[in-house]
SEVO-330277 format. One line per field, with one value per residue: residue number from 1; chain; x, y, z of N, C-alpha, C, O, CB in turn. Coordinates in steps of 0.001 Angstrom, whole numbers, plus 524288, in hexadecimal, padded with zeros to 5 digits. Atoms other than C-alpha are relative to their C-alpha. Glycine has a CB too. Layout:
N
k: [NUM:...]
c: [A:...]
n_c1: [X:...]
n_c2: [Y:...]
n_c3: [Z:...]
ca_c1: [X:...]
ca_c2: [Y:...]
ca_c3: [Z:...]
c_c1: [X:...]
c_c2: [Y:...]
c_c3: [Z:...]
o_c1: [X:...]
o_c2: [Y:...]
o_c3: [Z:...]
cb_c1: [X:...]
cb_c2: [Y:...]
cb_c3: [Z:...]
# end
This chain:
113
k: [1:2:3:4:5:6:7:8:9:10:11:12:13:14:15:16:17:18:19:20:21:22:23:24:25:26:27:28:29:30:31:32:33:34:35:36:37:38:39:40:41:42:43:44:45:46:47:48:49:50:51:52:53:54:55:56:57:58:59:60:61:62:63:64:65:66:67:68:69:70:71:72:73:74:75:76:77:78:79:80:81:82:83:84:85:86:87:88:89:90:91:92:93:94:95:96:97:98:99:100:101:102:103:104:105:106:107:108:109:110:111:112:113]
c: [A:A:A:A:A:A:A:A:A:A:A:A:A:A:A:A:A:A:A:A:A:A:A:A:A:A:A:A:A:A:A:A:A:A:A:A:A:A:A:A:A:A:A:A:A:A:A:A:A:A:A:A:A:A:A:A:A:A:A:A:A:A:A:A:A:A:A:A:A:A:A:A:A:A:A:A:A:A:A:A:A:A:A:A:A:A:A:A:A:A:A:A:A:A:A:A:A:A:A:A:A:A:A:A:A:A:A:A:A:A:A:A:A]
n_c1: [7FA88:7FF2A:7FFD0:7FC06:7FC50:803A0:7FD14:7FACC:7FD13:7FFAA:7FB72:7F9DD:80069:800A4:7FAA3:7FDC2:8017F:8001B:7FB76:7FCD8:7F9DA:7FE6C:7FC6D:7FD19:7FB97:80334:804B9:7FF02:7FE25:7FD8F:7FD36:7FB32:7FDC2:7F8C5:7FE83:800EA:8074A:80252:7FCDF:7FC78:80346:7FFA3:7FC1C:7FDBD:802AE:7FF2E:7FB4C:7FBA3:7FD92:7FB9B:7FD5B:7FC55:7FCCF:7FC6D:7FFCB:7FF06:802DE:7FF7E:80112:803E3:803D6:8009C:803B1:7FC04:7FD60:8057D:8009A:7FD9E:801E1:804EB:7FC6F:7FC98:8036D:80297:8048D:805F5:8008E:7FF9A:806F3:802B2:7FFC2:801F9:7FC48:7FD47:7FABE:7FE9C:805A3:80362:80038:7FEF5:7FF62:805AE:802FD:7FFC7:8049A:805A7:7FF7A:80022:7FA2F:7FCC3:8034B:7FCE5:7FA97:7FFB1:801DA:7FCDA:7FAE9:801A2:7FFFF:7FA83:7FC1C:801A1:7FE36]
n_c2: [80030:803BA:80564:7FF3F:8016A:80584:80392:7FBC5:80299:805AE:80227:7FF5E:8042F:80399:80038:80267:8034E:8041B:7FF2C:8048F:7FEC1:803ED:7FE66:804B0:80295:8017A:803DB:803AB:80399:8008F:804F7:801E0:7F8F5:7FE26:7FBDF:7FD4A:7FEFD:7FFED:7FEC3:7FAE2:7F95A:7FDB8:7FD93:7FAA2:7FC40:7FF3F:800CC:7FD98:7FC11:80047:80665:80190:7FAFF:800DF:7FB8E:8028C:80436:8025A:7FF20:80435:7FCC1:802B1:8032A:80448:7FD84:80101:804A9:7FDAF:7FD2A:80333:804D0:80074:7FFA8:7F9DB:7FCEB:8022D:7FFA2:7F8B4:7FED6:8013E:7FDC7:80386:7FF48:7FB63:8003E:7F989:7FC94:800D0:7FF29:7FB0F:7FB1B:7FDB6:80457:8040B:800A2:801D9:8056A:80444:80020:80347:806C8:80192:800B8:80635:802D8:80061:8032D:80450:800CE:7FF4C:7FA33:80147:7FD8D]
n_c3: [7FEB0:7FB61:8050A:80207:7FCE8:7FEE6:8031A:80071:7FB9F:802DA:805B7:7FF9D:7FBD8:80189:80136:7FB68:7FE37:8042D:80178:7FDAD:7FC78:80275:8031B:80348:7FDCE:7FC63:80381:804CC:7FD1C:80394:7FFC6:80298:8014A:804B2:7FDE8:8034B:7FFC7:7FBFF:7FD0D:804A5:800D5:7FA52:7FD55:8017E:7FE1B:7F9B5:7FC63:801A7:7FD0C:7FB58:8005C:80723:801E3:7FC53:7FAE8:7FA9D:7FEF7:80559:804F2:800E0:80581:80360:7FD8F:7FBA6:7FBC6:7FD93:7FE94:7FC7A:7FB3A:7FD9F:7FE97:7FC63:7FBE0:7FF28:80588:7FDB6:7FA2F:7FFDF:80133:7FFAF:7FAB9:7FBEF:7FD19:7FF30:8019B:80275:801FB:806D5:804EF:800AC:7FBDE:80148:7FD52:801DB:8057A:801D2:7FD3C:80483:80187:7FDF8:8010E:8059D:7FF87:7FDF3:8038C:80513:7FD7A:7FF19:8055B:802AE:802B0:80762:801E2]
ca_c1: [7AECE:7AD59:7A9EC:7B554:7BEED:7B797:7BB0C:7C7C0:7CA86:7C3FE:7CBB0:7D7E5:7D545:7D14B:7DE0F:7E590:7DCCF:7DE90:7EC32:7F51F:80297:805C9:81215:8156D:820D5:816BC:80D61:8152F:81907:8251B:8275E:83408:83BAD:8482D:8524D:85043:83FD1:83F97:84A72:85436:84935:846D3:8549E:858DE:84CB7:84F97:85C50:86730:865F1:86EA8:87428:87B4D:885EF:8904E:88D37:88BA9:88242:88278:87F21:8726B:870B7:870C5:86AAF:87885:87BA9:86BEF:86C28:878CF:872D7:8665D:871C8:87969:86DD1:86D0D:8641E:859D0:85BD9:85CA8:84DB0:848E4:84CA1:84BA8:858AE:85F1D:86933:867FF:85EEE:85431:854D1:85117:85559:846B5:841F8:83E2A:8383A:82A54:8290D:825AF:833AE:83AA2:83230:8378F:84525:8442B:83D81:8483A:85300:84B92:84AE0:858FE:85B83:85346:85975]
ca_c2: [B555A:B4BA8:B418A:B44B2:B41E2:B3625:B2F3E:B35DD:B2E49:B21A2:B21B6:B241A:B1969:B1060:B109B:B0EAB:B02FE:AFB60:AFF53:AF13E:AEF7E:AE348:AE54E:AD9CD:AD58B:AD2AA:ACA5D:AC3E0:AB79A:AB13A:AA2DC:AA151:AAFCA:AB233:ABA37:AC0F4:AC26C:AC351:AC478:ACE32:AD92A:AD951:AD848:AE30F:AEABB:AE8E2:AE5A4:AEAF4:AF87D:AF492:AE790:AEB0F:AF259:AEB1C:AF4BD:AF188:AE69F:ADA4B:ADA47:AD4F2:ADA1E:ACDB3:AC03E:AB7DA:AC2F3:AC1C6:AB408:AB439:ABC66:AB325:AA694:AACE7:AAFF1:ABF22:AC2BD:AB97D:ABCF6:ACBED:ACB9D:AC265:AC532:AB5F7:AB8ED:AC2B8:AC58E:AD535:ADF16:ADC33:ADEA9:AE5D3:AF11F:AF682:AEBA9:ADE93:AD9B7:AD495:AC543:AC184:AC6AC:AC0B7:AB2DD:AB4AD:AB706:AA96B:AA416:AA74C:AA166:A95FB:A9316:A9498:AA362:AA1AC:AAB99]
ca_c3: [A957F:AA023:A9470:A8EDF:A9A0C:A9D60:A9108:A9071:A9D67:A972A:A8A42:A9177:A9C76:A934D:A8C52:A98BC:A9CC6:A8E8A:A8E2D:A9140:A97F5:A8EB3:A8509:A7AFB:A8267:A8D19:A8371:A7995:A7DE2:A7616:A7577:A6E3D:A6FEC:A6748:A6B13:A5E76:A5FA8:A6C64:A75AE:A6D88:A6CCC:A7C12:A7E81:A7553:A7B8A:A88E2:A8AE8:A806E:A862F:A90BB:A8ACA:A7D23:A77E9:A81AB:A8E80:A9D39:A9B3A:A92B7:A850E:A80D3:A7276:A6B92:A6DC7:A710C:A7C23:A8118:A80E3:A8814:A9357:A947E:A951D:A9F37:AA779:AA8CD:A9CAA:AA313:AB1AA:AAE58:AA7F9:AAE3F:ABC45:AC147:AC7F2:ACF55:AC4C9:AC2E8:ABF35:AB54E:AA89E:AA15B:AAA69:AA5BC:AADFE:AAC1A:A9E77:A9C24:AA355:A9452:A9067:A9A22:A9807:A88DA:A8C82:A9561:A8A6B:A7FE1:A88E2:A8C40:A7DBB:A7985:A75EF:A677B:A605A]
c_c1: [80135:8003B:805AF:805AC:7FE7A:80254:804F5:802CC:7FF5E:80430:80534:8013E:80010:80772:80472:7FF76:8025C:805ED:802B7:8079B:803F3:80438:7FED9:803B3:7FD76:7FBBE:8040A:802E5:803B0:80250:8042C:8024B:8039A:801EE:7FDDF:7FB18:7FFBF:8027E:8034A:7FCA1:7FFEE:80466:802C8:7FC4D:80122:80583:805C2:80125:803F0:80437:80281:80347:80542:7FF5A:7FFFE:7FE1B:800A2:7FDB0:7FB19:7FC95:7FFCF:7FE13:80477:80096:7F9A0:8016A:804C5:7FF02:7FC68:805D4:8041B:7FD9D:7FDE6:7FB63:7FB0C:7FFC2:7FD65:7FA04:7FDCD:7FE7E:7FEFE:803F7:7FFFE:803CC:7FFEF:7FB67:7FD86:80134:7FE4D:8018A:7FA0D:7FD78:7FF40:7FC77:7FA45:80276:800D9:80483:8045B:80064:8031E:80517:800A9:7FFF1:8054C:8030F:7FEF7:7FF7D:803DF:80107:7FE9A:801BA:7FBE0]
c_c2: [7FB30:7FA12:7FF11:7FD2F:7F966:7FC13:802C9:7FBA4:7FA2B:7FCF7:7FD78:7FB94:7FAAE:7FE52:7FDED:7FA1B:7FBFF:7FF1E:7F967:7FF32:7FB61:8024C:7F87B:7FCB2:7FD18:7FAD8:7FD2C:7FC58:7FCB4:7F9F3:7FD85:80423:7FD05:802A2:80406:80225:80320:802E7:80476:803A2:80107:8008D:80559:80502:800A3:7FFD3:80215:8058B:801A6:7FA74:8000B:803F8:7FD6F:804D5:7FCC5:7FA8E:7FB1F:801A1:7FB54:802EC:7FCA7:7F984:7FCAE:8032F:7FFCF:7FA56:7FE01:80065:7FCAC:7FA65:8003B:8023C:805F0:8020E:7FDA3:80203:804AA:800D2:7FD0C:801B8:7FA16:7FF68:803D7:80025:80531:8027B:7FE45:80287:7FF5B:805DB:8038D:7FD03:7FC37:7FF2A:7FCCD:7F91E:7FCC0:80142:7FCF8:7F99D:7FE24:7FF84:7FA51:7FD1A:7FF0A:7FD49:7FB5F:7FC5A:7FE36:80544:7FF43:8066B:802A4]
c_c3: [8035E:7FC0B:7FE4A:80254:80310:7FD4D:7FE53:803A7:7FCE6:7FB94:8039A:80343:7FC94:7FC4B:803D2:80195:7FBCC:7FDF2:802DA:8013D:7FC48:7FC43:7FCD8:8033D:80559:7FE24:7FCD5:8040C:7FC32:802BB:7FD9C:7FDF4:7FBC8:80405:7FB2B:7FFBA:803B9:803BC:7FF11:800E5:8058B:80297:7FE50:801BF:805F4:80235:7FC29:8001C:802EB:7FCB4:7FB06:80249:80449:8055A:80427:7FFD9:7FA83:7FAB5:8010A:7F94A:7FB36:80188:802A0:80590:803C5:800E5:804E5:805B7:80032:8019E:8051D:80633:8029F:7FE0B:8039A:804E1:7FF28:7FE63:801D1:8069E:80310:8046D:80163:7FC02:7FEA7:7FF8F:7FB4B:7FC3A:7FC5E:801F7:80172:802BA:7FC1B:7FB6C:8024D:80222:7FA31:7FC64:7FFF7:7FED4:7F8AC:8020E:802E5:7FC17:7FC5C:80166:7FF41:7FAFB:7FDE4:7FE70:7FA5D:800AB:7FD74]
o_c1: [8056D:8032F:807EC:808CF:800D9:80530:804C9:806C9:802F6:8069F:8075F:8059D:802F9:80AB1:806E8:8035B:804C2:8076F:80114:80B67:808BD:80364:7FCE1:802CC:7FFEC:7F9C6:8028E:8052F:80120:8054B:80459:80230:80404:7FFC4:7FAD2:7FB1F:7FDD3:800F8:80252:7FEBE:8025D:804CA:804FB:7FDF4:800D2:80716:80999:8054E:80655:80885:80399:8033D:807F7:80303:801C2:80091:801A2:7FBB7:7FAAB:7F850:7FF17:7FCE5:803F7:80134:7FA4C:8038B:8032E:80076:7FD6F:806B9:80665:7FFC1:7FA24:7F80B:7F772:7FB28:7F8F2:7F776:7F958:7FA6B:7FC8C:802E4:7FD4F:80732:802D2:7F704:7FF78:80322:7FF74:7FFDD:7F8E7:7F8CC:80073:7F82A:7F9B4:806FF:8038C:804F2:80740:8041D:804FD:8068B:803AF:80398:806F8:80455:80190:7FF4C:8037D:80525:80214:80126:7FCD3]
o_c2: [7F8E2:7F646:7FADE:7FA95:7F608:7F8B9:805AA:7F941:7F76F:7F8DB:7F930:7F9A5:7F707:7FAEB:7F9F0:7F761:7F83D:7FBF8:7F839:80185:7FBA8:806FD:7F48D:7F7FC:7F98C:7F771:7F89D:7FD72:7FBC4:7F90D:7F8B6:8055A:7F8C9:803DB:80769:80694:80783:80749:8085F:80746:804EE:80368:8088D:80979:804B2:8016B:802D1:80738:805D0:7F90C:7FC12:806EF:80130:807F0:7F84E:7F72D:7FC24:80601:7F758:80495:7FE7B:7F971:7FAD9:80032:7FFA0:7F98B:7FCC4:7FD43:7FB0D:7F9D5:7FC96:80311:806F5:804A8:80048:80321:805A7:803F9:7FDA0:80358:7FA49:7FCC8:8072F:7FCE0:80628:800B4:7FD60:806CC:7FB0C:80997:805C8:7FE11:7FC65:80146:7FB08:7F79E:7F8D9:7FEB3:7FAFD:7F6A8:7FA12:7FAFD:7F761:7FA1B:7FAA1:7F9E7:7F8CF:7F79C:7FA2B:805C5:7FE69:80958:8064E]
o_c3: [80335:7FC1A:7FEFE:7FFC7:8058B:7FF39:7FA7B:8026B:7FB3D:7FB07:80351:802C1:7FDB9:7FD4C:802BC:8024F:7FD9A:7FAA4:80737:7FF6D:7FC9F:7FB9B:7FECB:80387:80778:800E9:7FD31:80821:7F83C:80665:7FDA3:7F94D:7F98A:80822:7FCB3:7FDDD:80355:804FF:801B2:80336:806F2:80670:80126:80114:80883:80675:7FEF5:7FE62:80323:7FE54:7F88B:80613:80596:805A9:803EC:80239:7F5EB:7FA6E:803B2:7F7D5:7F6D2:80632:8070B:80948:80887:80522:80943:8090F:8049B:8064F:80741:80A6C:80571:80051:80562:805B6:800B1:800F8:8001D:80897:80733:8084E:7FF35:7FCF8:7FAEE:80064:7F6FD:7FD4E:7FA93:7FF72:8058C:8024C:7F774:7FAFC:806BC:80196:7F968:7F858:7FCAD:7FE22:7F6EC:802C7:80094:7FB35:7FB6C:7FE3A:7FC1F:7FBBF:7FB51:7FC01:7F727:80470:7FA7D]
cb_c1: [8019C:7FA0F:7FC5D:7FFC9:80086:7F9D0:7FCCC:7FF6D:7FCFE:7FB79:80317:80241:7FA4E:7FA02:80126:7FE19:7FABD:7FC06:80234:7FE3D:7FF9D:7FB95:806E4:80388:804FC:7FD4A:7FACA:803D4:7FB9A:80398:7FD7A:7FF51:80456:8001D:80639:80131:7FB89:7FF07:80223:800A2:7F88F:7FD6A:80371:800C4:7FAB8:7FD13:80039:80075:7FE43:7FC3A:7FB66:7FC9D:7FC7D:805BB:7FAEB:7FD27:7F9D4:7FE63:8055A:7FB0D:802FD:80493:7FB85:80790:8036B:7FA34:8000E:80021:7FE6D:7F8D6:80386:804DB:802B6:80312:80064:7FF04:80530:8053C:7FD73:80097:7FB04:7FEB3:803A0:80243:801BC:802CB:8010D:7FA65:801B8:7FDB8:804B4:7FDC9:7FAAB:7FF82:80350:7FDEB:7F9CF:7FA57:801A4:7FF1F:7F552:7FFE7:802A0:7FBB3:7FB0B:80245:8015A:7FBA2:7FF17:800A1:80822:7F732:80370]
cb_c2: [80502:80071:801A9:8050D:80527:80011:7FE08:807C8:800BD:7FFF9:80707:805A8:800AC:800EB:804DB:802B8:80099:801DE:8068F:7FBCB:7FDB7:7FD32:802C2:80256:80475:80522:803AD:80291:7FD18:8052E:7FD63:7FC1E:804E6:80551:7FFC3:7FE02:7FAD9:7FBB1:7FC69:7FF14:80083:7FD6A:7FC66:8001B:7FF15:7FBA0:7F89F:7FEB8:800AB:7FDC1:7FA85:801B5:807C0:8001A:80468:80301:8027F:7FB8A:7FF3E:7FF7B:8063C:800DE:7FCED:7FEC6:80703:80141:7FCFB:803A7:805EB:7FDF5:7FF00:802F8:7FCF1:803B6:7FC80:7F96C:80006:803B9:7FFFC:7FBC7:8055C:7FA9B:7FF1B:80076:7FBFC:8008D:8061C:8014D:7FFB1:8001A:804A9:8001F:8019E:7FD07:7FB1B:8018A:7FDE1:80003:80288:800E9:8013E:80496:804F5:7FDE1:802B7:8043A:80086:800D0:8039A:7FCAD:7FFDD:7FD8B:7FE20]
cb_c3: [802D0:80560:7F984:7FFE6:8040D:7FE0D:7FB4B:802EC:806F3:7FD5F:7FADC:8029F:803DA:7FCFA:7FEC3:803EB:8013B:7FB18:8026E:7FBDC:808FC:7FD9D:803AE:7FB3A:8013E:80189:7FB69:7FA0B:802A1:7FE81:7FF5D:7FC06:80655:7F8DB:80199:7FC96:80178:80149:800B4:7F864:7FCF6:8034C:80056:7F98F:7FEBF:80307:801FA:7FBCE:801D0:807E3:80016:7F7C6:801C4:7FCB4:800BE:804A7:80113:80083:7FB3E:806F9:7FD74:7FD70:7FC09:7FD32:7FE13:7FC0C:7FAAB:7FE6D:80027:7F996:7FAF8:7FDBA:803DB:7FE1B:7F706:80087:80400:7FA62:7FAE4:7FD92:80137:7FDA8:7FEC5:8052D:7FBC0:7F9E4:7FEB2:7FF49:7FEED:7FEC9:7FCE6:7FA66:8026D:80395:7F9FE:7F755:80448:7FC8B:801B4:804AF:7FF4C:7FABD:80339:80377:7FD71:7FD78:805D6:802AA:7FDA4:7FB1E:800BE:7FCAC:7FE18]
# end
């Protein structure tokens, strides 16, 4: 019995140990976003909860009204946090460094479509 619980503990430990904290959005590294690839999917995942449909907060459910918000200096402040200009955002807390680093990126580019 004691065998038993022994590797019982091992299996289960070992699983734990080999288990990793990494996501995709953490690893992929993207040298020439889109809005369409790139930008568009994390904003309609993170941010048109609160940000469509005309309600309290701007609109951000298409790429002129995103681009927009990065040109008039909120969209970038709000995730990136290099200002005081409000609470972060995503409200869920702040995205992944290699999110934010794309969203710089796409600006810094021109807004590729």
């Amino acid at each position: 019995m004691k065998k038993i619980i022994l590797f019982f503990i091992v299996v289960v430990g070992s699983v734990f140990v080999s288990c990793e904290s990494n996501t995709y959005g953490d690893i992929a590294v993207v040298t020439n976003p889109t809005y369409a690839a790139n930008i568009g999917p994390i904003v309609k995942g993170s941010c048109t909860g609160c940000h469509a449909g005309g309600g309290q907060y701007p609109n951000l459910e298409n790429y002129a009204e995103v681009k927009e918000a990065t040109l008039n200096g909120n969209l970038m402040c709000r995730i990136d946090q290099s200002q005081a200009c409000g609470r972060v955002m995503p409200q869920s807390g702040s995205m992944p460094q290699s999110t934010i680093d794309m969203f710089k990126l796409w600006v810094s580019q021109g807004y590729a479509q």
